[in-house]
C-alpha positions as CSV (number, residue, x, y, z in Angstrom):
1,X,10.3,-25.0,-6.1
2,X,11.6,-22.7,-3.3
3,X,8.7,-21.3,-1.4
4,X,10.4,-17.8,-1.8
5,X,11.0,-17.9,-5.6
6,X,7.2,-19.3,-6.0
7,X,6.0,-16.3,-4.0
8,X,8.1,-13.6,-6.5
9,X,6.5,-15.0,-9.2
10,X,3.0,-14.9,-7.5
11,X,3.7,-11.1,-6.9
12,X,4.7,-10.3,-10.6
13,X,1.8,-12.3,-11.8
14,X,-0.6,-10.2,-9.3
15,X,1.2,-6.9,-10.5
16,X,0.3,-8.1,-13.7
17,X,-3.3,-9.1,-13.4
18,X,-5.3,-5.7,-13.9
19,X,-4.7,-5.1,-17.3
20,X,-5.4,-8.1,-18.1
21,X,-8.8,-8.8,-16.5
22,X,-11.6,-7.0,-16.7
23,X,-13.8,-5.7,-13.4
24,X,-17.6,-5.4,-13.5
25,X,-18.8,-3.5,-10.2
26,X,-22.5,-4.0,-8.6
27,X,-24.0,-2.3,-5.8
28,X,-27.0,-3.2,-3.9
29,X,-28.6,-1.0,-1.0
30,X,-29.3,-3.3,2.2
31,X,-30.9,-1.1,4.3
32,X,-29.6,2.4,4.0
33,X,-26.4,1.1,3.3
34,X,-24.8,0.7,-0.2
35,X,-23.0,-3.1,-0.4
36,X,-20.7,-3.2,-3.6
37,X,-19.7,-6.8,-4.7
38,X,-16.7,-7.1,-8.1
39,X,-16.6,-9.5,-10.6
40,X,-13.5,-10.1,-12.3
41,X,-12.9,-11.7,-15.4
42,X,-9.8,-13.5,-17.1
43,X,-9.7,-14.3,-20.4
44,X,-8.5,-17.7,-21.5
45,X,-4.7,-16.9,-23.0
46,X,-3.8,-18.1,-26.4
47,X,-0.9,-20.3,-25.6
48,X,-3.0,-21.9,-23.1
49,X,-4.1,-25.2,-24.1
50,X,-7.1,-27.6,-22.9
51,X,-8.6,-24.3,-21.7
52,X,-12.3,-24.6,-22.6
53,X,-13.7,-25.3,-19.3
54,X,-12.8,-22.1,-16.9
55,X,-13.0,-21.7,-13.2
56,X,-15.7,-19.7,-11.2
57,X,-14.6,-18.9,-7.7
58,X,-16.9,-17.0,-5.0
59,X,-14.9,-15.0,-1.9
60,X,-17.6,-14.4,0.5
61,X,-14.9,-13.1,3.4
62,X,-13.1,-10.4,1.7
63,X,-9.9,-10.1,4.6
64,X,-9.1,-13.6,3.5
65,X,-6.6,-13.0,1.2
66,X,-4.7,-15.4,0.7
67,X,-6.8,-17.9,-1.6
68,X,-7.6,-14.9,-3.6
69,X,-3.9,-14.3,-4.8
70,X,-3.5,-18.2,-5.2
71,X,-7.0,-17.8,-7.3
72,X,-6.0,-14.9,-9.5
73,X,-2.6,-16.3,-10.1
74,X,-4.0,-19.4,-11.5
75,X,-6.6,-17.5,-13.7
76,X,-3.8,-15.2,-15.1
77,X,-2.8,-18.6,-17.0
78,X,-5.8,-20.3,-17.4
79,X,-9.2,-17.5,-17.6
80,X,-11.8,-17.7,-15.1
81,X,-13.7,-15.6,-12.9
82,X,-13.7,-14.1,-9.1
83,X,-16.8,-13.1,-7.6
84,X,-16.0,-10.8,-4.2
85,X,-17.1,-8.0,-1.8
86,X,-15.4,-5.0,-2.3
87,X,-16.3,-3.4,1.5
88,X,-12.9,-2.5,3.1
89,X,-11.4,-5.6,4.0
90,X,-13.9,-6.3,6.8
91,X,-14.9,-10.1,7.1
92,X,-18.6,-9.0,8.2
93,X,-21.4,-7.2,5.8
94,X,-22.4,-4.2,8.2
95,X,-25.7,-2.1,7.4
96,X,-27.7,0.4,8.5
97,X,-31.7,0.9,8.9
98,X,-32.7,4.2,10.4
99,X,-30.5,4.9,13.0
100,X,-29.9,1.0,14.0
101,X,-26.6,-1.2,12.9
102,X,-26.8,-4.7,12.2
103,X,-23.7,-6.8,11.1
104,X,-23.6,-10.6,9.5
105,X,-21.4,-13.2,8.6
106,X,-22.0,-13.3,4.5
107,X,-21.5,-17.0,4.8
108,X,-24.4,-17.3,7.5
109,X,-27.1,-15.4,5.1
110,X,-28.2,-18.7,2.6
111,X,-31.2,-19.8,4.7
112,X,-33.5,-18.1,6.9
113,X,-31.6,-20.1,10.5
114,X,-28.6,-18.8,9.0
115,X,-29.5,-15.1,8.8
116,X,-31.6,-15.3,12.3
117,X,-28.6,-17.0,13.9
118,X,-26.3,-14.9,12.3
119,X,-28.1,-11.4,13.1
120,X,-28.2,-12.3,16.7
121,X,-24.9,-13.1,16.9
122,X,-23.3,-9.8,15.2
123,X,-25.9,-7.5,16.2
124,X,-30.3,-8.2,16.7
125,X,-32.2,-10.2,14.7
126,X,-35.4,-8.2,13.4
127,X,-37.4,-9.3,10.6
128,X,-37.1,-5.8,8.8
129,X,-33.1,-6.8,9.1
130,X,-33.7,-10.8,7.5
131,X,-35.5,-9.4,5.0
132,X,-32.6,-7.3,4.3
133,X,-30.2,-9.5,4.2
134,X,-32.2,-11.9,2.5
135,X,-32.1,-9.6,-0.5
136,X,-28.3,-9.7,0.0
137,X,-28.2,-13.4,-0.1
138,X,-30.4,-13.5,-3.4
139,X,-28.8,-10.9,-5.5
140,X,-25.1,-12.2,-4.5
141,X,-26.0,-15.7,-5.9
142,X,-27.3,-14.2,-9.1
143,X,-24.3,-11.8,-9.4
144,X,-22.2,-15.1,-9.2
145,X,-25.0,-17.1,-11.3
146,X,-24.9,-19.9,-8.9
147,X,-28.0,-21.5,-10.5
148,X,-25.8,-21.9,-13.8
149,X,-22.3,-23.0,-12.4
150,X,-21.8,-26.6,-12.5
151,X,-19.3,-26.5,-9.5
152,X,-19.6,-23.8,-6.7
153,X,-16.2,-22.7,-5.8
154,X,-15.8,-21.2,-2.5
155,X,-12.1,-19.7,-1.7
156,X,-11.9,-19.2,2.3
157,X,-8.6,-18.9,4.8
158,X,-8.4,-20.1,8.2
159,X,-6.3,-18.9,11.6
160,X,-5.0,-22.3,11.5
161,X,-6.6,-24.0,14.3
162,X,-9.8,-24.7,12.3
163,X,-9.0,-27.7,9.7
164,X,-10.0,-31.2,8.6
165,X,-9.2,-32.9,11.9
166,X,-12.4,-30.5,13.5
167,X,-14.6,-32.8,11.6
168,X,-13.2,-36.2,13.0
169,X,-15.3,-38.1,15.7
170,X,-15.4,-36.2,18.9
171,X,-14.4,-32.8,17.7
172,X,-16.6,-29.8,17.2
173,X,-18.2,-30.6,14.1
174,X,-18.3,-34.5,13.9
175,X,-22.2,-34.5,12.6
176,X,-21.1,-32.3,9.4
177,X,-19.4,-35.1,8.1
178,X,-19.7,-38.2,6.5
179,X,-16.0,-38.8,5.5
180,X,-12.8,-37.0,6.5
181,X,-9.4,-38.0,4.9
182,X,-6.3,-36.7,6.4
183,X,-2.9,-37.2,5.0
184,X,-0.2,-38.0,7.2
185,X,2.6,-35.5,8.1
186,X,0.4,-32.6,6.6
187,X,-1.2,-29.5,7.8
188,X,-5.1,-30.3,8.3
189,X,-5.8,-27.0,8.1
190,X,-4.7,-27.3,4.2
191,X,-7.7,-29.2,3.0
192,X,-11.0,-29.6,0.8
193,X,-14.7,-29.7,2.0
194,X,-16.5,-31.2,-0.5
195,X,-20.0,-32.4,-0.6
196,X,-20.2,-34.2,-3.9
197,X,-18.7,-38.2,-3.1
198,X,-17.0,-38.4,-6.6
199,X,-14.9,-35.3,-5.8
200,X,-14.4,-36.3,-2.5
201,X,-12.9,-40.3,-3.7
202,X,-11.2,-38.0,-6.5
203,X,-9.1,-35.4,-4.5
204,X,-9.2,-38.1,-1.6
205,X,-7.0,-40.5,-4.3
206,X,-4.6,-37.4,-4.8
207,X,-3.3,-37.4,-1.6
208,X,-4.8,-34.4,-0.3
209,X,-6.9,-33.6,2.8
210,X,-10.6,-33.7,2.6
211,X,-14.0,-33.3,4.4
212,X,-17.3,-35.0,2.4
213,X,-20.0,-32.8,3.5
214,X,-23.2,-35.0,5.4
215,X,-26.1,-33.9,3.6
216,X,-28.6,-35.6,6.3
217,X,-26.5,-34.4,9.5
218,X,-24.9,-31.4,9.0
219,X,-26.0,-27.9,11.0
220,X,-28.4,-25.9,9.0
221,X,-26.0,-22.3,9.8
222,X,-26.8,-20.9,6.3
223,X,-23.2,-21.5,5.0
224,X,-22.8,-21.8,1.1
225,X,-21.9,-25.5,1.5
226,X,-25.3,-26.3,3.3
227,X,-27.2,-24.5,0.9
228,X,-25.6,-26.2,-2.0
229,X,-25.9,-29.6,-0.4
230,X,-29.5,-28.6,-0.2
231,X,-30.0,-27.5,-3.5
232,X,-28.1,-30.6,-4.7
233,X,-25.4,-28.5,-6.3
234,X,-21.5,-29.5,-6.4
235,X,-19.7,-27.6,-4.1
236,X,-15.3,-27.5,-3.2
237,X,-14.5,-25.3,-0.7
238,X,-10.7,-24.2,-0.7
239,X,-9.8,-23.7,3.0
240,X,-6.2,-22.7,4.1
241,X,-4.3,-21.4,6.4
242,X,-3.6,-17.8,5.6
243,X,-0.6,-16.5,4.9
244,X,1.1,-14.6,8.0
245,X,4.8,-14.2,6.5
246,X,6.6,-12.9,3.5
247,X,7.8,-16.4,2.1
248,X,4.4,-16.9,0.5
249,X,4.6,-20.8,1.6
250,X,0.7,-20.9,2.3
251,X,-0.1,-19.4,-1.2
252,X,1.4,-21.5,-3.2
253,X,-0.1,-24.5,-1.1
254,X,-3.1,-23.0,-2.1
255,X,-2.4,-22.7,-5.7
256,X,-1.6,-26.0,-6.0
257,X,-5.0,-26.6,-4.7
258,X,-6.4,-24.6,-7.2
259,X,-4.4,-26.4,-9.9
260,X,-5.8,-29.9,-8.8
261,X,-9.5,-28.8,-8.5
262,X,-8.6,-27.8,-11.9
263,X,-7.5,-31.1,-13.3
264,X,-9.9,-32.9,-11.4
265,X,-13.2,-31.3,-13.3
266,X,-11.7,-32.2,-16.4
267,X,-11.8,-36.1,-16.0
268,X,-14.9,-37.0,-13.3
């Protein structure tokens, strides 16, 4: 399909969407600051067939847009759910205590390194700030019911000079990995990062990029995928480049993503 007609469509579905999902709203004080989080709901349509087994997808960087619209596209069809921050936009969780600021990366906050790390990197690490944040962590996972998902579905965008080939030996993150596939003549930074081995052989065997996660080597930063390789909890990451243009080509690579994650769950 033409990249342009595919990204109309995406845009009439999205116009479409609110009154036909339904959006919860939480709020959680970190600090002295309120920290809202949605989740939205699809219901599984009528006409849609081989339905039973919906979607959950987490968006822990809320200006990443562009797996979001590819996400709530595909639910529109097929139910699910989308768990998000709704904080302006912003790609870091900022909050207040007394008169000090403290910012994180809300994919940095899933173990106590991470939220250290991540403190001193945005801002200064205090324990009266990990504690914060660690409350953050906690009631985000629950609000997403990460102990009761069978698959942890993590939608993130990239600049495009982050992909699959950053995990290959020599490059920046060589020790995270225990497998990379790339497809030839493809965009690495289009790809999965997986840290179950049957998903990996599965979406490896479809012809599409993917990183297998390794669960002994990789850097304890408090990323989601580290703390569900921990946990031993199935994890697929969605990472793409985002979408700078008006043809909507990077959303409906995306979607297609989406659509094979999809297919895949139904048959390992």
């Amino acid at each position: 399909m033409n990249p342009l007609i595919s990204i109309v469509i995406l845009l009439c579905v999205s116009s479409a969407t609110a009154s036909l999902s339904t959006l919860e709203s939480f709020s959680l004080y970190v600090g002295d600051t309120m920290i809202n989080i949605t989740k939205e709901t699809f219901p599984i349509p009528s006409q849609c067939t081989g339905c039973d087994q919906t979607l959950a997808f987490l968006n822990l960087h809320e200006n990443e847009n562009t797996s979001v619209v590819a996400a709530r596209s595909f639910m529109l069809f097929h139910g699910g759910s989308l768990v998000k921050f709704a904080k302006g936009n912003s790609r870091l969780v900022d909050f207040k205590i007394d008169s000090s600021t403290y910012s994180v990366d809300p994919n940095r906050i899933f173990t106590p390194e991470g939220i250290e790390a991540t403190l001193a990197q945005y801002s200064t690490y205090t324990s009266e700030a990990a504690a914060e944040v660690t409350k953050l962590a906690d009631y985000l996972l629950n609000v997403y019911d990460f102990d009761n998902q069978s698959t942890v579905l993590a939608l993130h965008d990239n600049g495009g000079t982050y992909g699959a080939n950053s995990y290959l030996p020599g490059q920046t993150y060589e020790d995270d990995a225990a497998a990379v596939n790339i497809v030839e003549g493809t965009n690495p930074s289009d790809f999965f990062y997986v840290v179950d081995p049957v998903y990996y052989e599965a979406l490896k065997d479809a012809s599409y990029n993917i990183v297998l996660q390794n669960n002994d080597t990789v850097t304890n930063d408090g990323s989601l995928s580290y703390f569900a390789g921990m946990k031993g909890k199935a994890y697929i990451n969605f990472e793409s480049q985002a979408e700078y243009t008006a043809v909507g080509e990077q959303v409906v690579i995306q979607l297609d993503m989406v659509a094979a994650v999809s297919e895949m769950l139904t048959t390992v």
